[in-house]
C-alpha positions as CSV (number, residue, x, y, z in Angstrom):
1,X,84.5,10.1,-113.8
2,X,81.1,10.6,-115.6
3,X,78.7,12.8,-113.7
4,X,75.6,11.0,-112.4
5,X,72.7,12.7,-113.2
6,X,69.2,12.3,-111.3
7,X,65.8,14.1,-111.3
8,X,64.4,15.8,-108.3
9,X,61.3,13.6,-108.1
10,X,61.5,10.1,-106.9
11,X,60.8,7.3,-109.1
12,X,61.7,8.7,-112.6
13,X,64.3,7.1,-114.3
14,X,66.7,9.9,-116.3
15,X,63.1,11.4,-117.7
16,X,62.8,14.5,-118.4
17,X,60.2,16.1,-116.1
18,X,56.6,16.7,-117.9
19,X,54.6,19.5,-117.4
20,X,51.7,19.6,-115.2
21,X,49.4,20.8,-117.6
22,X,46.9,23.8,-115.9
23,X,43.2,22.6,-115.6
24,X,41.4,24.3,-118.7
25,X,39.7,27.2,-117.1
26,X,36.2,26.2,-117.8
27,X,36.5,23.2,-115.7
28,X,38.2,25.6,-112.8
29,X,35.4,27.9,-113.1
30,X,32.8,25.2,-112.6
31,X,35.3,23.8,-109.6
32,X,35.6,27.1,-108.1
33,X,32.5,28.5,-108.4
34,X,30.0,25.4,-109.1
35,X,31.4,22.3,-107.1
36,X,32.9,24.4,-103.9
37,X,30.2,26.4,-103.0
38,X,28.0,23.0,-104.0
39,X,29.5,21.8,-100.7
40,X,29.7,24.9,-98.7
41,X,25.8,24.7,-99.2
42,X,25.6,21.9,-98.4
43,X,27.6,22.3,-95.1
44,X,26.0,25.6,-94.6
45,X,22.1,23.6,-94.6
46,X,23.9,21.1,-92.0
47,X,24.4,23.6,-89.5
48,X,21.2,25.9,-90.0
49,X,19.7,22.6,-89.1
50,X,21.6,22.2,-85.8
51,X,21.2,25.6,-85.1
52,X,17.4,25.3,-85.2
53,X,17.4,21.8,-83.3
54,X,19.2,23.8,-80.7
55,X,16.1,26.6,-80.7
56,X,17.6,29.5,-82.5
57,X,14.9,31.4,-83.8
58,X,15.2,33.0,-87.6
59,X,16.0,36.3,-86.7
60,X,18.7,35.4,-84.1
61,X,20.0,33.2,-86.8
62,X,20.0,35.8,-89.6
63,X,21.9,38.3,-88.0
64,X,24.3,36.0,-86.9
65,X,24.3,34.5,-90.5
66,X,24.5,37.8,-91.7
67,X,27.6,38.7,-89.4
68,X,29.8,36.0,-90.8
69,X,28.5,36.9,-94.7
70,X,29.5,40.6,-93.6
71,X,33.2,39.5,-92.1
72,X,33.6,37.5,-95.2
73,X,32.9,40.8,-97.6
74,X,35.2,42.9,-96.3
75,X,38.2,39.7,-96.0
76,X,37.4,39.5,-100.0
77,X,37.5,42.9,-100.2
78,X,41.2,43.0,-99.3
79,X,42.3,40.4,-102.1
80,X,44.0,42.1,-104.8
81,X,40.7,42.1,-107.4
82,X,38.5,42.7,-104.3
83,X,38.7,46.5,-103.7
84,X,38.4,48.7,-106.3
85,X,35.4,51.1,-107.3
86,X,32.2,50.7,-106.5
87,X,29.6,50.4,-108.7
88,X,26.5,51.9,-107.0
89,X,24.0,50.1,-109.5
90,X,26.1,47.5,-109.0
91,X,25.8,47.8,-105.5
92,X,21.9,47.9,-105.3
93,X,21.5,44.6,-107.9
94,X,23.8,43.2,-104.6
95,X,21.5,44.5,-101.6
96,X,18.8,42.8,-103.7
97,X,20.5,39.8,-103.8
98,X,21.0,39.8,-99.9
99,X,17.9,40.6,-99.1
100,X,16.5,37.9,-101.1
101,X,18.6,35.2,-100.0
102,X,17.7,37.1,-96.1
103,X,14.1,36.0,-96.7
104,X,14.7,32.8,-98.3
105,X,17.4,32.0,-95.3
106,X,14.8,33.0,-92.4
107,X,11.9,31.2,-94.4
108,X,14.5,28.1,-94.2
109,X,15.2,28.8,-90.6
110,X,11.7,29.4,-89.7
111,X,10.3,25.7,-91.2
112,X,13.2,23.9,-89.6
113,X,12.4,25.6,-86.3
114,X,8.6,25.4,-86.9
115,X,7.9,22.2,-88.8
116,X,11.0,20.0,-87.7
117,X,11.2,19.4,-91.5
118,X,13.8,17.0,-92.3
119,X,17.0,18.7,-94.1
120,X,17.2,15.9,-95.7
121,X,14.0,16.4,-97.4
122,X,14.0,20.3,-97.6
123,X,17.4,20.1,-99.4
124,X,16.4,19.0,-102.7
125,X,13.3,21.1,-103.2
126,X,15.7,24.0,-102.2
127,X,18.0,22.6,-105.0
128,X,15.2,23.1,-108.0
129,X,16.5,26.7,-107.3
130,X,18.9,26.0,-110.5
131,X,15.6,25.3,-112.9
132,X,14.3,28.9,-111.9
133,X,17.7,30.3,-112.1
134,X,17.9,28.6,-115.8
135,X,14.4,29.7,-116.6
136,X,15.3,33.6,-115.8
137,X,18.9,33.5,-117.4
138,X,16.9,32.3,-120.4
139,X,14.3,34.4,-120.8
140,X,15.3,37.7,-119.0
141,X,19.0,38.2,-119.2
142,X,19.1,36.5,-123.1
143,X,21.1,33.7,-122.0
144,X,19.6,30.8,-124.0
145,X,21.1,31.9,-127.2
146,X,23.7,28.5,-127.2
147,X,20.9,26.0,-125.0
148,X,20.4,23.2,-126.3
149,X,16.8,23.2,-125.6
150,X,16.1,19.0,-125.9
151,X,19.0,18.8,-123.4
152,X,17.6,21.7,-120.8
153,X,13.9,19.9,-120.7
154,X,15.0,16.1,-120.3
155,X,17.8,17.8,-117.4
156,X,14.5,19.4,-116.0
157,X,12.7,16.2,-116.2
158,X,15.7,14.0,-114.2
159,X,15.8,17.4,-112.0
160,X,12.1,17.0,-111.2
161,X,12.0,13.1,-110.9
162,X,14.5,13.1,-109.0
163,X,13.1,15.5,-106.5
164,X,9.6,13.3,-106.5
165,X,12.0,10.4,-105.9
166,X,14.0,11.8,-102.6
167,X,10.7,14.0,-101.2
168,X,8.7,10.8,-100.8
169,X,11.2,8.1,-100.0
């Protein structure tokens, strides 16, 4: 009696099994750390919203904001390359940060709350944030060395037409 022979996955004939080829890690970069936290934004804008229909005022907010950012630091910090030493320059370039996106948070917080501004609306304006990060990546860390500089002004030009185009609709 011949042995009958069958692959483990259903619907393949006798073929041998191909391999999943890995996503090239550029486009995981830009998954992981473009697309995802794209729509954790985006989720994040949702429920500052709510939480200002509901009357929370910005610092209320913040520190409750600031809660959840702290929890989540010291969950990374347990991954495998999450602890480690501490770079104390390092560190201050990161308080900066935080206290940055603290006053750009409660400024947030403080329209919705204030103004009733549509999220809808405020969203894209707070999006152009890319074109200032571009512009100080270019000229202050000596990033534009590969920009393609035709391509970077018509992006800024869709960038900016399109925010005309959502603001006043």
């Amino acid at each position: 009696m011949a042995a009958i022979t069958t692959s483990s996955c259903i619907g393949q004939t006798g073929k041998p099994r191909q391999k999943n080829k890995p996503m090239p890690t550029s486009y995981m970069a830009l998954l992981i750390g473009g697309a995802l936290p794209a729509c954790f934004w985006a989720i994040a804008a949702i429920l500052q919203k709510q939480s200002a229909q509901h009357g929370l005022s910005p610092g209320p907010f913040l520190a409750a904001f600031g809660a959840m950012v702290l929890a989540a630091g010291l969950a990374l910090s347990l991954l495998p390359r999450g602890a480690g030493e501490v770079s104390w320059v390092g560190l201050r370039y990161a308080l900066g940060s935080g206290l940055t996106y603290a006053i750009a948070t409660g400024l947030i917080s403080y329209a919705l709350l204030r103004f009733g501004v549509p999220i809808s609306k405020l969203a894209p304006v707070l999006g152009c944030n890319v074109l200032i990060t571009v512009l100080i990546g270019v000229f202050l860390l000596g990033e534009g060395a590969n920009l393609n500089a035709w391509k970077a002004v018509i992006g800024t030009v869709i960038v900016l037409a399109g925010l005309a185009l959502v603001t006043s609709a």
